[in-house]
C-alpha positions as CSV (number, residue, x, y, z in Angstrom):
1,X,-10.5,35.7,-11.4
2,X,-11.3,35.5,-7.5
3,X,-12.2,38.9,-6.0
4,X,-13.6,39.8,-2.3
5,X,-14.7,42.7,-1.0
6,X,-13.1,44.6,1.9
7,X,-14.6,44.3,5.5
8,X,-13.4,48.1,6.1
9,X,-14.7,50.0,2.9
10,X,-15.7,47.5,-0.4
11,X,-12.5,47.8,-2.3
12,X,-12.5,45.2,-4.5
13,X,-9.5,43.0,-3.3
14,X,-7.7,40.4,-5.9
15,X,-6.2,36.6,-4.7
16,X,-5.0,33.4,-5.8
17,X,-6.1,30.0,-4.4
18,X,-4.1,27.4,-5.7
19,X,-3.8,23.8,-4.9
20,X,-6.1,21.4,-3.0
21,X,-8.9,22.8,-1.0
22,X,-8.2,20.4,1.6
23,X,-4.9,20.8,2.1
24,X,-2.8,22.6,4.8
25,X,-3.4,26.4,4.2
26,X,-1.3,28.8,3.4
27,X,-1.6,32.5,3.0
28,X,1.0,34.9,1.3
29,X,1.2,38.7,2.0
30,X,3.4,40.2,-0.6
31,X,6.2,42.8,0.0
32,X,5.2,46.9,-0.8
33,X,4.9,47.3,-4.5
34,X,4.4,43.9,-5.2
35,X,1.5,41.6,-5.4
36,X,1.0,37.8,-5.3
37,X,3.2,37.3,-8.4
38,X,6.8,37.6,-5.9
39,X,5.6,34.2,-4.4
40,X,5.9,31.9,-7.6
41,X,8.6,30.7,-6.4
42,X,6.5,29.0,-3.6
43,X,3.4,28.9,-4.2
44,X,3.4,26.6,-7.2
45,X,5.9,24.3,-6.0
46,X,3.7,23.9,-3.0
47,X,1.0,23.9,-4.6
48,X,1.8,21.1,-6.9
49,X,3.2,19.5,-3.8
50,X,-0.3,19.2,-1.7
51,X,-0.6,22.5,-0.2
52,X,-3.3,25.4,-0.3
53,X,-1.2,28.3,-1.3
54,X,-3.7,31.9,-0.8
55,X,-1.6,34.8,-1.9
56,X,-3.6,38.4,-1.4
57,X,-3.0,41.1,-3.5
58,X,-3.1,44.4,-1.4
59,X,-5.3,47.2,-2.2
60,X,-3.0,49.4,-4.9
61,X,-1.3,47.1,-5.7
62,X,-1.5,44.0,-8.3
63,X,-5.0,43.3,-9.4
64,X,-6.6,44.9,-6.5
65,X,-8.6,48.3,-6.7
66,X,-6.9,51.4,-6.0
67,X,-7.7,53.4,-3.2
68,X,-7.4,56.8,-2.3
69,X,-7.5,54.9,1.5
70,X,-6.9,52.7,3.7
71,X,-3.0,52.3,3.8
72,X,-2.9,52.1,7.4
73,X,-1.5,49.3,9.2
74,X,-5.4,48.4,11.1
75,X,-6.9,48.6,7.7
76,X,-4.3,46.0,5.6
77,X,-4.6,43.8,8.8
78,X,-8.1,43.4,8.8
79,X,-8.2,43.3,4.6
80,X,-6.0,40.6,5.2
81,X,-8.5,39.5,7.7
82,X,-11.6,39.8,5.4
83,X,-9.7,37.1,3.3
84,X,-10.2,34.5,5.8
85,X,-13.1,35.0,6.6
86,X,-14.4,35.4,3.0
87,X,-12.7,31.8,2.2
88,X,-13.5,30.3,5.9
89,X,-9.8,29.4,6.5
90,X,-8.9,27.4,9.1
91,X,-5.4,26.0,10.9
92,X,-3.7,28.7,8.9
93,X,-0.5,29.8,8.2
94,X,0.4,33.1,7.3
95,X,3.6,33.9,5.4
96,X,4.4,38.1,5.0
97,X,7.8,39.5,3.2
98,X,8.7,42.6,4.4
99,X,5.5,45.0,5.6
100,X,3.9,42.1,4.7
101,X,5.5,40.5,8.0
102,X,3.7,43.4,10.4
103,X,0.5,43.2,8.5
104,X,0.9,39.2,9.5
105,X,1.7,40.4,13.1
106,X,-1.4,43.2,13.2
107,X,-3.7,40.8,12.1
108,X,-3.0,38.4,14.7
109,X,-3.0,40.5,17.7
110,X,-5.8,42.7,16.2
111,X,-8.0,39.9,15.4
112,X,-6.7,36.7,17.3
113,X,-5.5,33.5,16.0
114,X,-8.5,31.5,16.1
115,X,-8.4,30.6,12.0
116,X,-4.4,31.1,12.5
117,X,-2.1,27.9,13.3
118,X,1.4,29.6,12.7
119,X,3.2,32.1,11.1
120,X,6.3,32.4,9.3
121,X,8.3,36.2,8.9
122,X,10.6,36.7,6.5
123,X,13.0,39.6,5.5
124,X,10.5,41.7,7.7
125,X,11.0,45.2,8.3
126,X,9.1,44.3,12.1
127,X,9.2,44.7,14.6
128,X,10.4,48.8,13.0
129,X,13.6,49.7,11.3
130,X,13.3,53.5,11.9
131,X,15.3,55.7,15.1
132,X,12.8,55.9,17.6
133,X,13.2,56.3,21.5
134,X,12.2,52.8,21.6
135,X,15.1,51.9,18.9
136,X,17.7,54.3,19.4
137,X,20.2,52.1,16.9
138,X,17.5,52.5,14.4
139,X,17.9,54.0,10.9
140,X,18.0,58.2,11.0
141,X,15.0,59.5,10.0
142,X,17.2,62.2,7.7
143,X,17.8,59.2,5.8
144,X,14.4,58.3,5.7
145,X,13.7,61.4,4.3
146,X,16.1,62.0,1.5
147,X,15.6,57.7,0.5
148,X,11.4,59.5,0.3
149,X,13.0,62.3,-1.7
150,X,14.3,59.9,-4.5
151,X,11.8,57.6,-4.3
152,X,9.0,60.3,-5.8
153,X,11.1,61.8,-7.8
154,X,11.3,58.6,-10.0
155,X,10.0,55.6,-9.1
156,X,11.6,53.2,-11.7
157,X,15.2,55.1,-11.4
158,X,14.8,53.9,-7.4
159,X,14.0,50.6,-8.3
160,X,16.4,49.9,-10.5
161,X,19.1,51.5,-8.7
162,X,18.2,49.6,-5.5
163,X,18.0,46.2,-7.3
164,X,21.4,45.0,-6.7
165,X,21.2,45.6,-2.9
166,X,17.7,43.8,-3.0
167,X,19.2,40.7,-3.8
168,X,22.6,41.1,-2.5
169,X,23.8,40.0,-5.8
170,X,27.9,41.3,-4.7
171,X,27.4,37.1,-3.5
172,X,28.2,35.0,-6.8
173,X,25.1,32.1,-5.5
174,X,22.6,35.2,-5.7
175,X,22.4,34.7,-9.2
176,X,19.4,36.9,-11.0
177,X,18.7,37.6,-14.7
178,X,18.6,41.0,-15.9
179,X,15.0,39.5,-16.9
180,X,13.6,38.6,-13.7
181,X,15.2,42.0,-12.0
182,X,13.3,43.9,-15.1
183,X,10.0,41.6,-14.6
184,X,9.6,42.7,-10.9
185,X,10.3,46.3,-11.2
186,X,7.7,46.6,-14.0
187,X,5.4,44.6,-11.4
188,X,6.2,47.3,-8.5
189,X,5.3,49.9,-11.1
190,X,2.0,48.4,-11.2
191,X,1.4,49.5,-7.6
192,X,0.1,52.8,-7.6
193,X,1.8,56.1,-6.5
194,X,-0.6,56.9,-3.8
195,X,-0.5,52.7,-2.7
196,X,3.3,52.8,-2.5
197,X,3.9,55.9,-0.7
198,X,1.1,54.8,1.7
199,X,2.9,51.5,2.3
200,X,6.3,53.7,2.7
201,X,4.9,55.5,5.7
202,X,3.4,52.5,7.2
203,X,7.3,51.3,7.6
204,X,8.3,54.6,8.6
205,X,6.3,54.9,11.6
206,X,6.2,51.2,12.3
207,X,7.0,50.1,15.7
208,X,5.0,47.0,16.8
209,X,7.2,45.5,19.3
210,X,4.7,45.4,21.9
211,X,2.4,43.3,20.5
212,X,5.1,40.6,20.1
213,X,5.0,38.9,23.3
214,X,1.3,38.2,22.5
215,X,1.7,36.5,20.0
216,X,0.4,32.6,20.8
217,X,1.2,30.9,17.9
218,X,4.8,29.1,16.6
219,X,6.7,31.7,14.6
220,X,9.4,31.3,12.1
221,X,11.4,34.2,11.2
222,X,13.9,33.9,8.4
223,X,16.0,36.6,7.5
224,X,19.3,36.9,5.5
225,X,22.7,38.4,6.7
226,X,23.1,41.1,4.0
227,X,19.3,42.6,4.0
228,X,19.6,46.0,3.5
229,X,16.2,47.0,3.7
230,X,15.5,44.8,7.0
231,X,19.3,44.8,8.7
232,X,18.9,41.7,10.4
233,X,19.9,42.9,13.5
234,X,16.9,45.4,13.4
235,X,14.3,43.1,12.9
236,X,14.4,39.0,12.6
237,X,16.6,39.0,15.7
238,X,14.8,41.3,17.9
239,X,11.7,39.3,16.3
240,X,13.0,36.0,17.4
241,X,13.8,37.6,21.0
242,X,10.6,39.0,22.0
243,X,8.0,36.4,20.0
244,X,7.7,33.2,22.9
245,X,7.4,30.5,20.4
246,X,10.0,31.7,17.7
247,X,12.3,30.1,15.3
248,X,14.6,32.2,13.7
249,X,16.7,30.3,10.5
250,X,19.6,33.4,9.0
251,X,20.3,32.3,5.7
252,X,24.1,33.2,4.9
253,X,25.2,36.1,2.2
254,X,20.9,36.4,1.8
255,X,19.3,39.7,1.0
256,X,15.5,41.6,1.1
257,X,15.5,39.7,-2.5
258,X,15.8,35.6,-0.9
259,X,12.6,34.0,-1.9
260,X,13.8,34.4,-5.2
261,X,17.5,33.5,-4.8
262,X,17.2,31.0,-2.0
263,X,13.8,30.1,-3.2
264,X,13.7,26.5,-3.0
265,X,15.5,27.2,0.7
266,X,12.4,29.1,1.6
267,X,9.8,26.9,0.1
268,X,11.7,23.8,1.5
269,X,11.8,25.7,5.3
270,X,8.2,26.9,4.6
271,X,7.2,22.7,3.2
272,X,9.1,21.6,7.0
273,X,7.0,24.2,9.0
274,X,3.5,23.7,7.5
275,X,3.8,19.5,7.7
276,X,4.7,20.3,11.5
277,X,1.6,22.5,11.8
278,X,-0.6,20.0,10.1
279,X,1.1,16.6,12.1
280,X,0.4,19.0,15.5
281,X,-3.6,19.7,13.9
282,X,-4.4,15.6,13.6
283,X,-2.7,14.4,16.9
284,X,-5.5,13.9,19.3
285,X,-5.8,15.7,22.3
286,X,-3.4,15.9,24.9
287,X,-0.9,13.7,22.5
288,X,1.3,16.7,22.1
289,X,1.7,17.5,25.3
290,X,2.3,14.0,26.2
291,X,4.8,13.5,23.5
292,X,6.7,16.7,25.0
């Protein structure tokens, strides 16, 4: 079972590496609560299509170790980080859900791009979601507060409750068994108290809009229309805006929940954009430019 340590502190940090070791990279970062496992539904296919699928488990959450510290934004970016350079990855692309998307962005503009190719965003909660003087439109922080309120008060009650909205499932094609809505709460549950509260108030206070326009890098965004966690207009839209090199593909009636029901959408989007990234790595140089 592969392991690395942190750069920041040791903790013991769980992945998966599936697929061909040469083939195009890509690297997975997980929603909050969840760990590698919310990516079957891409990394296999993708794997078993050619592709080097790296999904990370963050620390308190999945198989990682659980930590007292370290659920700051700097510190998951340059865990995130550590995994890269622990595998020596190259032409990457990194793929976040969620926080996962602004732990993708921190990394990048905390650490450069030099073993990063691309990067695809989806459902994020970046650049922010909460009222801010910099997002005035933003959700209320009273909100924020009370939605805090239920969440510690019972964990799997806010889950489950919260479960149809995650999905969007009101829309008859986002079609999820009971069984796969009762196999991913149990996996949030794995993420412990202290890890998921952590991760809370890194979305809370997250606000990295600034550090969009640096990014130097092709970006696909994909967000749905009915994300209730992410409102679109919130995040993949202001994303796509302020990112130079940005794609942005809105997947009709879609919630927080797609990559399970529009997975084969997603993995087919994420299949386009990684074959681009690796047809750009072998043209020789100045073809691309000449082509354009």
């Amino acid at each position: 079972m592969p392991y690395f340590d942190s750069p920041v502190d040791g903790t013991r940090l769980h992945y998966i590496d599936h697929g061909p070791a040469t083939g195009p990279v890509a690297v997975f970062v997980a929603s909050a609560y969840l760990g590698h496992e919310m990516w079957e539904y891409q990394t296999l296919p993708l794997a078993e299509a050619g592709f080097r699928c790296v999904a990370l488990d963050r620390r308190g959450h999945g198989r990682s170790e659980d930590t007292w510290s370290g659920y700051d934004l700097d510190t998951l970016a340059d865990d995130l980080h550590g995994l890269l350079d622990h595998l020596d990855l190259r032409g990457v692309t990194l793929v976040g859900h969620s926080v996962g998307t602004a732990e993708v962005i921190r990394c990048l503009t905390r650490h450069g791009s030099a073993r990063v190719d691309r990067a695809v965003l989806v459902a994020g909660v970046s650049p922010g979601i909460v009222r801010s003087p910099n997002l005035p439109e933003g959700i209320d922080e009273a909100a924020v507060r009370a939605d805090e309120e239920l969440f510690r008060r019972d964990r799997a009650a806010y889950y489950t409750l919260l479960a149809d909205d995650f999905f969007a499932v009101q829309f008859p094609a986002n079609d999820v068994s009971p069984a796969y809505v009762r196999h991913l709460i149990d996996r949030c549950l794995v993420a412990e108290p202290r890890a998921a509260t952590g991760v809370r108030a890194v979305v809370a206070s997250l606000d990295v809009a600034d550090e969009l326009p640096g990014l130097d890098l092709p970006v696909l965004v994909v967000h749905g229309t009915h994300d209730t966690s992410a409102p679109l207009a919130l995040t993949g839209e202001r994303v796509a805006r302020l990112v130079p090199d940005a794609t942005l593909k809105v997947y009709e009636n879609a919630g927080h929940g797609l990559f399970a029901t529009h997975g084969e959408r997603l993995t087919a989007d994420l299949r386009e954009f990684l074959e681009a990234g690796a047809v750009r790595t072998a043209e020789p140089a100045g073809a691309g430019a000449a082509a354009r």
